[in-house]
N, C-alpha and C positions, 0 to 999 in steps of 0.2 A: 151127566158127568160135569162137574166144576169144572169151569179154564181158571189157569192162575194166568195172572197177571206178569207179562214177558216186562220186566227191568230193563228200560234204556239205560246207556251210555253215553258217554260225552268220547272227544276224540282222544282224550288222557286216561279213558279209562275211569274217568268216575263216574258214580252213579246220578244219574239226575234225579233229581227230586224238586218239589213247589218250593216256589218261591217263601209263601207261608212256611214250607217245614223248614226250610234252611236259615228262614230270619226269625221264628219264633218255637218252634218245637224243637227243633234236633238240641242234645245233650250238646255240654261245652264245657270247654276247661279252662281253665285261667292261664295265660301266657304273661312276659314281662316282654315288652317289643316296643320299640319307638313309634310314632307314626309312618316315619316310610315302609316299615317292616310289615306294619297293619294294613301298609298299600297294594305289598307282595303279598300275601294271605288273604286279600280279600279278591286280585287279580285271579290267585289259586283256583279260586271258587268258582268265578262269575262266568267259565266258559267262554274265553275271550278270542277272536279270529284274532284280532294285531291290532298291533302296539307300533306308536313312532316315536324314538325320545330323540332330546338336544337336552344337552346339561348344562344347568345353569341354579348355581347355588340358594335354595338350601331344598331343592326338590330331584338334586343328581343322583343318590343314592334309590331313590323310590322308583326312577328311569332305570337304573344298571341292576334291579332287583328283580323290573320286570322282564330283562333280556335273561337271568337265569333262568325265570319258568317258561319262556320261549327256549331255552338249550335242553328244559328238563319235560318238553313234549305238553305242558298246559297253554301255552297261546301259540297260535299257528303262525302269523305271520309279526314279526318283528324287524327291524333298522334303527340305523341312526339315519336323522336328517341331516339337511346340509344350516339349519338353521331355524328358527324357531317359527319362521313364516313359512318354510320348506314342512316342517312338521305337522303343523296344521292344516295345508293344501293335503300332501299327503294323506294323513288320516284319512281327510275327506272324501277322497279316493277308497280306501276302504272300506268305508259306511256306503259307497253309492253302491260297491259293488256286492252288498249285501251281507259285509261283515260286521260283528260286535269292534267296537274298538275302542281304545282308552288311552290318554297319553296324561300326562304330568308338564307342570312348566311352573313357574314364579315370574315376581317383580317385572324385569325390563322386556325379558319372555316376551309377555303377556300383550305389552304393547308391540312392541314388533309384530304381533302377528294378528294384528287387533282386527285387519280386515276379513279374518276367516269367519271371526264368529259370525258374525250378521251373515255369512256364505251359510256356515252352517244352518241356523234357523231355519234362512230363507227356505233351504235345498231339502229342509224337515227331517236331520239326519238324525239319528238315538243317541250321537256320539257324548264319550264324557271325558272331561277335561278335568284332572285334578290339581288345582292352584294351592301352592302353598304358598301362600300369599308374603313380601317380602317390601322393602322399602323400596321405591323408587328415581333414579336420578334425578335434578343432582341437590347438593352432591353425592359423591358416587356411596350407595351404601349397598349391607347385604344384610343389612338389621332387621327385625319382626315388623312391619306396620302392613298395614291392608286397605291405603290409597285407591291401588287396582282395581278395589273390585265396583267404586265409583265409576270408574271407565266403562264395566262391564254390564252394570244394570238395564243399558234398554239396544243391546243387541240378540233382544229374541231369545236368549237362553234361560231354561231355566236355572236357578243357583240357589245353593244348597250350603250352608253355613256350619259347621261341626265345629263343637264343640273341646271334643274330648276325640282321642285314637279310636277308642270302642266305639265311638260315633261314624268318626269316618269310614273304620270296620263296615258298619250296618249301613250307611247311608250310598256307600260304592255297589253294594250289592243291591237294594232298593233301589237306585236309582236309574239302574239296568233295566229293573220290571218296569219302572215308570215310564221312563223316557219313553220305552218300545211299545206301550202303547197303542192301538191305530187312533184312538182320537187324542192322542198328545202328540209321538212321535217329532219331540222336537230337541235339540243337547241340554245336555246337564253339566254346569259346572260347580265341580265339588272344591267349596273354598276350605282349608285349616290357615291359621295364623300359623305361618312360617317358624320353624325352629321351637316355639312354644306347644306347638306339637311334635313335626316331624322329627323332633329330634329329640325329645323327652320320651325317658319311656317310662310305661305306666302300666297297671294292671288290662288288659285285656282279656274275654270271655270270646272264642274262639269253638264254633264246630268241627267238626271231623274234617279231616280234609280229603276225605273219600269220595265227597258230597258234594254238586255243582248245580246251580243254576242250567235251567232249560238253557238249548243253545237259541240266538237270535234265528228268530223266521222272516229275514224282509220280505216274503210275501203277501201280509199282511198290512203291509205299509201302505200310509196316503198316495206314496212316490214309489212306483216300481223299482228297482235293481237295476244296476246294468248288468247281464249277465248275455248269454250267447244269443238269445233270443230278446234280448232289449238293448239294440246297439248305444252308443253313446248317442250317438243326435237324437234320441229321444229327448234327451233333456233340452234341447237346443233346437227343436224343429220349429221350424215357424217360428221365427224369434220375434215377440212386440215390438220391436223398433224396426222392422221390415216392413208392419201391418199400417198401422195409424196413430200419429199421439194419443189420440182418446182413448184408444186400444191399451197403449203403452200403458197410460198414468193409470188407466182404472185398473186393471189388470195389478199392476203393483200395489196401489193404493189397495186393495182388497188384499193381496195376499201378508202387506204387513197385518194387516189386523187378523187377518186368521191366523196368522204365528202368534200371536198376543192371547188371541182367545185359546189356542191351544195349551200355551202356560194356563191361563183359567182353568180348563178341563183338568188338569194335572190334578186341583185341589184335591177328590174323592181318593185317589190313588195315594197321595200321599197322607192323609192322615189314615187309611187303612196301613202301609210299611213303615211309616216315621210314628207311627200314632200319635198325631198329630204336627199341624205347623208351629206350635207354640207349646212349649214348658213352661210353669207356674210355679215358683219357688218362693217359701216364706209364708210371712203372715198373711191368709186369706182376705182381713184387714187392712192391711195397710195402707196405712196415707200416703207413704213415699214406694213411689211407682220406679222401678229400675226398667228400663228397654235396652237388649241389648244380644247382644250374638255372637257366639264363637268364645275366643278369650276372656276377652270384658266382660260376658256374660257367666265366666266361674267368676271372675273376681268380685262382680258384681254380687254374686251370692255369697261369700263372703264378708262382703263390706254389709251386709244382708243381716247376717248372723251378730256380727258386732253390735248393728244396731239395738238391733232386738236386747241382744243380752247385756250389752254394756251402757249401752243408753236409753231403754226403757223405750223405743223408739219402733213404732209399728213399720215395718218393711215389707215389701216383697220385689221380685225380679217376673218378668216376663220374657223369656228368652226364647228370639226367634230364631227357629231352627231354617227356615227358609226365607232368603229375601224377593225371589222368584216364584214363584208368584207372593206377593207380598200380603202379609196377615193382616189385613185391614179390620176386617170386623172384630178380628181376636184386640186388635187393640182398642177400639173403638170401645168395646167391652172392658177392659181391664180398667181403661181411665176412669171411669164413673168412679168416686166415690173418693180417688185422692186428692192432696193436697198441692202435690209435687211429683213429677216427671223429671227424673233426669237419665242421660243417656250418655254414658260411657262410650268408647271408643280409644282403635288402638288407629288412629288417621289425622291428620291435620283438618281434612275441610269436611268432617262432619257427614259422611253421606247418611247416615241414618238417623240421624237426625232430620236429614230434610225429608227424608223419606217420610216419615214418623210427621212431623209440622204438615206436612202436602196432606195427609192422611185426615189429620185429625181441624183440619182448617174450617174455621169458624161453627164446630160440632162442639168444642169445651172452650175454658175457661182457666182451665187449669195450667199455670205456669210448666215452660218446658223448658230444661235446664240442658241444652247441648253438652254438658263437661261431666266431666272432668276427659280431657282429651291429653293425648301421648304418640308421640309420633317417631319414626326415625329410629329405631330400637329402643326406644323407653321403657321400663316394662308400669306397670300400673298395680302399686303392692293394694288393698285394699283399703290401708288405712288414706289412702288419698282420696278416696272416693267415701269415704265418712267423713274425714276432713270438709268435703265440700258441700255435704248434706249436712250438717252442723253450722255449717257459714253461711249457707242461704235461710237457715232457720234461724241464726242467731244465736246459734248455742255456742258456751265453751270449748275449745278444742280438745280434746286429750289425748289422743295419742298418737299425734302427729306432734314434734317439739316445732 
C-alpha cells in the first residue's frame, strides 16, 4: 500500500515547502509594490518567530508592515523597542531563544546600535537585519547615501547588497536558508539604498502566499538555545576572564576567526539561492570594467548601454550582489583584459573601492578609477558616469552640457 506524504504547516497555516520550490519553482505573479512592501511579502513567507522595530526614516513603513502580519497571525512574536540599541539587544534575545527573527533599521539607527552586531556574530545567531541604508549625521539628513555600510563591513556579518525590490524579495528569503546553516550560522545584513528602493515601486514577481519557508530548527545550531533545559548561564559559564589571560586572549582570538571563516562557508550556499555572488552585464569584452552594487550598480548598467551604443565604446558592469563575504576571485577574474576600472558609488569615502584596491593589490596594472562618487542624497543619473569614462579616456563629452 502507498503512504502519501502528510503536508506540514507553519503556525499561519501555510503550507511549507523547500527552500528550492519557494525561491525557484513555485508559479508567481507580477505585483507593483515599493520595497518596504516587498519587506512585508517576503516577512509573509519566511516563517518568522519575531520581529523588533524602532522607526526611523525611510525604513518605518517596512517596521509598521511587519507588526500587521504579527496582528494577522504570520510572525509570532513582535514590539516596539525602547530604541534602536534596545532593538537589536532584544532581537538578540529572540535568536538565542531559538527564534527566526528580522528587524529593519537605517542611517543613524545603525550606529546607535553598532555594538550589537559584533554581539551578534560573536553569539553565531541566524539573525537578519534589513538596512535601508540612508545618509548619516551631520549635517542632519535623511537623503539616499550608504556611508553605513563602511561601519559594518568587519563586525562578523554577513551582508548582502540588493539591487532592485525583486532582489531584496528573493535575497530576505535566501538569506534565511543561509544564515541557518550549521556550518555558517552567523547574521545577515540585507542592505537596499534607502528611498531608491524602499520607496519606489517597481514590477515585482511574487509566489503564492500560501507558501512558507521551513520554520527555524536551532537545534541544529553550533550554539544551543536557551530554552527550559538550557538555562541562560550556559552562555556565561566559566567565563575566560575568571580562568587566565592566555585562556582569555586565545579563546577570543580563535573564535573571531571562526566567525570570519564561517562567512567563507556561506560562499556554496549562496551561489546555489543568489546564483551567484556576482552579476555580469554588458560586453563580454570590454575594456571598461564597471564594479559596483546596489544602486550604482543599475545605473552603472546604463551608463553601460550608452557607451556601447552611443560611443562605440566596449563596456561591461560587474555587480556585486554580496560584500560579505566579498567576491575576490570573481573580481580577480573580471579585470584581466581591461583597460579601466572605475567604481561608482552612492558614499563620500569610497568603501568599495577600497575593498576592490585591497583585493586586487599588486595582482594588476590596470588603473582603478574610485568616481564617479555622490553622497548626501545626490542621485547619480548615468550620463555622469559616461561623462567620466570619456574624461579619463580623453574623449569628447556629449551628453552631459
Amino acid at each position: 500500500m502507498q503512504k502519501t506524504q502528510q503536508i506540514k504547516y507553519n503556525r499561519a497555516g501555510q503550507k511549507v515547502v523547500s527552500p528550492e520550490y519557494l525561491l525557484f519553482e513555485a508559479p508567481r505573479q507580477k505585483q507593483f509594490m515599493t520595497g518596504s512592501e516587498v519587506v512585508k511579502e517576503a516577512v509573509k513567507r519566511a516563517s518568522v518567530d519575531a520581529s523588533v522595530s524602532y522607526p526611523i526614516t525611510p525604513q518605518s513603513e517596512a517596521a509598521h508592515l511587519i507588526g500587521e502580519l504579527w496582528a494577522e497571525g504570520y510572525v509570532g512574536v513582535y514590539f516596539r523597542g525602547e530604541s534602536e540599541f534596545s532593538v537589536m539587544s532584544q532581537l538578540a534575545g529572540c535568536s538565542m531563544a531559538g527564534g527566526r527573527a528580522i528587524t529593519t533599521t537605517s542611517g543613524p539607527g545603525t550606529l546607535r546600535a553598532m555594538e550589537n552586531f559584533p554581539m551578534w556574530a560573536g553569539s553565531r545567531l541566524p539573525l537578519q537585519l534589513v538596512l535601508m541604508a540612508r545618509g548619516v549625521n551631520s549635517p542632519l539628513t535623511i537623503q539616499p547615501d550608504n556611508l553605513e555600510v563602511s561601519f559594518l563591513l568587519d563586525t562578523g556579518c554577513m551582508i548582502w547588497h540588493a539591487e532592485t525590490a525583486q532582489e531584496l524579495f528573493d535575497m530576505i528569503l535566501a538569506g534565511f536558508v543561509v544564515a541557518e546553516q550549521p556550518d555558517v550560522h552567523v547574521p545577515l545584513i540585507t542592505v537596499i539604498d534607502g528611498f531608491f528602493i524602499s520607496h519606489t515601486r517597481e514590477a515585482v514577481m511574487l509566489p503564492p502566499d500560501d507558501i512558507a519557508l521551513p520554520p527555524y530548527n536551532p537545534y541544529i545550531s553550533p550554539i544551543p538555545p536557551i530554552d527550559m533545559e538550557m538555562p541562560p548561564g550556559r552562555f556565561l559559564r566559566d567565563p575566560f576572564v575568571m580562568k587566565s589571560n592566555y585562556t582569555s586572549y586565545a579563546t577570543h582570538a580563535s573564535w573571531q576567526f571562526e566567525v570570519r571563516a564561517a562567512i567563507e562557508r556561506s560562499r556554496p550556499y549562496i551561489r546555489k539561492y543568489l546564483k551567484g555572488l556576482v552579476e555580469e552585464f554588458g560586453d563580454p569584452e570590454g575594456e571598461i570594467l564597471f564594479i559596483a552594487s546596489g544602486t550604482a550598480a543599475a545605473q552603472a548598467k546604463e551608463a553601460t548601454q550608452m557607451l556601447i551604443h552611443d560611443e562605440g565604446i566596449k563596456a561591461r558592469v560587474l555587480r556585486l550582489k554580496t560584500v560579505r563575504p566579498f567576491p575576490a576571485k570573481e573580481i580577480e577574474e573580471a579585470v584581466k583584459g581591461v583597460k579601466y576600472v572605475f567604481i561608482p558609488e552612492f558614499n563620500v569615502v569610497g568603501w568599495l573601492e577600497r575593498e576592490v584596491r585591497n583585493v586586487l593589490y599588486g595582482k594588476t596594472n590596470v588603473p582603478i578609477i574610485g568616481s564617479p562618487k555622490v553622497a548626501g542624497g545626490m542621485t547619480m543619473p548615468p550620463e555622469i558616469i559616461v561623462e567620466e569614462v570619456l574624461r579619463i579616456l580623453g574623449k569628447e563629452v556629449k551628453h552631459v552640457p
